[in-house]
Backbone bond lengths (Angstrom), bond angles and torsions (degrees), N, CA, C in turn:
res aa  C-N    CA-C-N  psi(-1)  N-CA   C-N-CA  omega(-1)  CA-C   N-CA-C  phi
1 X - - - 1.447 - - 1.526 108.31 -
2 X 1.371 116.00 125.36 1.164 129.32 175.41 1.824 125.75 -71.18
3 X 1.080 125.79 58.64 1.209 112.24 -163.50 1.772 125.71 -90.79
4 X 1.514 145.37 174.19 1.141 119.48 149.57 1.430 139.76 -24.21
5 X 0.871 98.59 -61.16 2.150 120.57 167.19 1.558 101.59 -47.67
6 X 1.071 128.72 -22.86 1.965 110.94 -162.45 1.600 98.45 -118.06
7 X 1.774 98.36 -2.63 1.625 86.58 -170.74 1.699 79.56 -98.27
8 X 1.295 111.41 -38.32 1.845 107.29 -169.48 1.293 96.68 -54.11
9 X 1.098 122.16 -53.26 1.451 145.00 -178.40 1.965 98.96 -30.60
10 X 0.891 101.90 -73.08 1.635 114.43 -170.63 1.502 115.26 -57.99
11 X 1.536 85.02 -53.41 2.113 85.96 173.46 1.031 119.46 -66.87
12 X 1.242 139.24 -38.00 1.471 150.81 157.77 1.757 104.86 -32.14
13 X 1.434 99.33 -55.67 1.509 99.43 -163.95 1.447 110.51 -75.13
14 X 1.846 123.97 -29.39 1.395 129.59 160.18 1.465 113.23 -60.32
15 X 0.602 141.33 -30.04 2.092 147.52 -175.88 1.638 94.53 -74.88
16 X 1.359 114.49 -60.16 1.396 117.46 172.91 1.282 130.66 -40.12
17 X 2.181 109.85 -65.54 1.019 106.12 -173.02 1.964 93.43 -111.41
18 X 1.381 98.36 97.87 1.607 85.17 -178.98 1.066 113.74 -79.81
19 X 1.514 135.55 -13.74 1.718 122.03 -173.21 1.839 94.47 -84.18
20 X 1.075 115.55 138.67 1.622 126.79 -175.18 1.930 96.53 -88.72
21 X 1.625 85.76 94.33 1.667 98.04 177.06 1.879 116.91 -97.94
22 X 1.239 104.10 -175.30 1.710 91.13 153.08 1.429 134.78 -85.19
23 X 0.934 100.03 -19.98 1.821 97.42 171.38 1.483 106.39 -80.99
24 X 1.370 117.38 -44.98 1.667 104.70 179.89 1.928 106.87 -67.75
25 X 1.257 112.34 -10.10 1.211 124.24 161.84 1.234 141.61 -36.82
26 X 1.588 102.98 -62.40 1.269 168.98 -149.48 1.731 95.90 -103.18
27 X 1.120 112.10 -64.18 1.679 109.90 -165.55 1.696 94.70 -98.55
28 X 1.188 137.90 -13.06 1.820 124.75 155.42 1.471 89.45 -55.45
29 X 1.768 146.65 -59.71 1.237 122.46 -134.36 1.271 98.13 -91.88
30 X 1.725 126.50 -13.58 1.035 117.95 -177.08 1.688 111.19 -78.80
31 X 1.518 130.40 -24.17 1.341 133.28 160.85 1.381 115.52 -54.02
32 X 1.375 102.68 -51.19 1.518 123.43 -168.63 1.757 105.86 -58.53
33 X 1.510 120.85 -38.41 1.497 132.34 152.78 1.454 120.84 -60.30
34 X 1.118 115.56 -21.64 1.745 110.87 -171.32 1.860 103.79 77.90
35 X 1.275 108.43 39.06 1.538 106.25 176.06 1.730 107.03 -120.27
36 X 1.356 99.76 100.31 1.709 107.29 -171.61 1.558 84.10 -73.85
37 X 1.052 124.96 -57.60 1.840 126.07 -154.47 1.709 102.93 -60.25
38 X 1.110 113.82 -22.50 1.640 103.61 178.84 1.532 104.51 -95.81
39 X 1.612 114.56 -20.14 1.625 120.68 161.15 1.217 121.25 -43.35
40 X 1.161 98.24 -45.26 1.999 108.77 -172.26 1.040 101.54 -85.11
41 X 1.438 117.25 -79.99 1.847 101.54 172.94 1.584 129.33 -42.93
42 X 1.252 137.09 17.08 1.053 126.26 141.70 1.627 109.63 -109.63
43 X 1.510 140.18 -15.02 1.076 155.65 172.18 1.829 107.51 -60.65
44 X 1.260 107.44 -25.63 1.797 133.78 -174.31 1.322 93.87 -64.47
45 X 1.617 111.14 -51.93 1.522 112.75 -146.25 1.463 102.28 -123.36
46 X 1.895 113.07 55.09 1.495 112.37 -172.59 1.870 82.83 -145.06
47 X 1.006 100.13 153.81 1.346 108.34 -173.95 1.535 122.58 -92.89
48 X 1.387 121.45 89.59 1.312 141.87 -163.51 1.550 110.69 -97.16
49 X 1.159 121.62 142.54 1.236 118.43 166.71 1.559 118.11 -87.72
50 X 1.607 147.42 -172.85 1.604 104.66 -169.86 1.337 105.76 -98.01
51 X 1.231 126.50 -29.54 1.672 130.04 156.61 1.414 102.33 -29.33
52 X 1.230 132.44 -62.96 1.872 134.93 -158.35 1.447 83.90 -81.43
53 X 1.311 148.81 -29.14 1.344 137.19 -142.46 1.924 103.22 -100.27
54 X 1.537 92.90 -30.22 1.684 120.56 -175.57 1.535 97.94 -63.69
55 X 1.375 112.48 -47.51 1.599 119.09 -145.15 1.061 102.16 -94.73
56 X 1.479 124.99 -17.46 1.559 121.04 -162.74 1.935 90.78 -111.07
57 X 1.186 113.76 -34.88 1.664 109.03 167.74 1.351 120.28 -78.14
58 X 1.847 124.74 10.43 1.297 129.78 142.12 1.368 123.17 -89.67
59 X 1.295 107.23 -28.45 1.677 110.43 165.28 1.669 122.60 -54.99
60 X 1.581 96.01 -41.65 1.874 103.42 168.08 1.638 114.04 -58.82
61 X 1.235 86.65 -69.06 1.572 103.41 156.91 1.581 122.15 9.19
62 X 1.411 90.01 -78.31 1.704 112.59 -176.70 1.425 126.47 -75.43
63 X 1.662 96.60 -36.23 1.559 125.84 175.48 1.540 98.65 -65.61
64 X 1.079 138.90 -68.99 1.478 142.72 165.12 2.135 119.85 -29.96
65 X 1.511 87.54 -36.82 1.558 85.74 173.14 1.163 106.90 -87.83
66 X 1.244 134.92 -24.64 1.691 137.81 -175.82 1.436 89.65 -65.75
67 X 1.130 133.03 -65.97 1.571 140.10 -146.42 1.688 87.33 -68.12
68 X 1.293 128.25 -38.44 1.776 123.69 -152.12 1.994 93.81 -93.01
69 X 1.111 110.16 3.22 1.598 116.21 -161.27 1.835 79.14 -99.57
């Protein structure tokens, strides 16, 4: 499901990680599935500062309540 949250979600996360790695790989297919829980656990183990770390674990956040609605 395509929602506001997964597209903010995504652009946010391309601006961030601009070199196209495997984990940013890895966490597009996990949006691209509708899987917040494999989002975060790879989002855990990416190197955030705590401002970028705050904003992108409110984006799950929200994305997770859309999906439970």
């Amino acid at each position: 499901m395509t929602t506001s949250t997964t597209v903010s979600l995504l652009r946010w996360l391309r601006r961030q990680l601009r070199e196209p790695a495997a984990n940013r790989e890895r966490l597009e297919a996990a949006i691209a599935n509708d899987d917040p829980s494999e989002a975060r656990r790879l989002v855990r183990s990416m190197d955030f500062n705590d401002a970028q770390r705050r904003h992108v674990e409110s984006l799950l956040d929200e994305w997770e309540r859309e999906i439970a609605n």
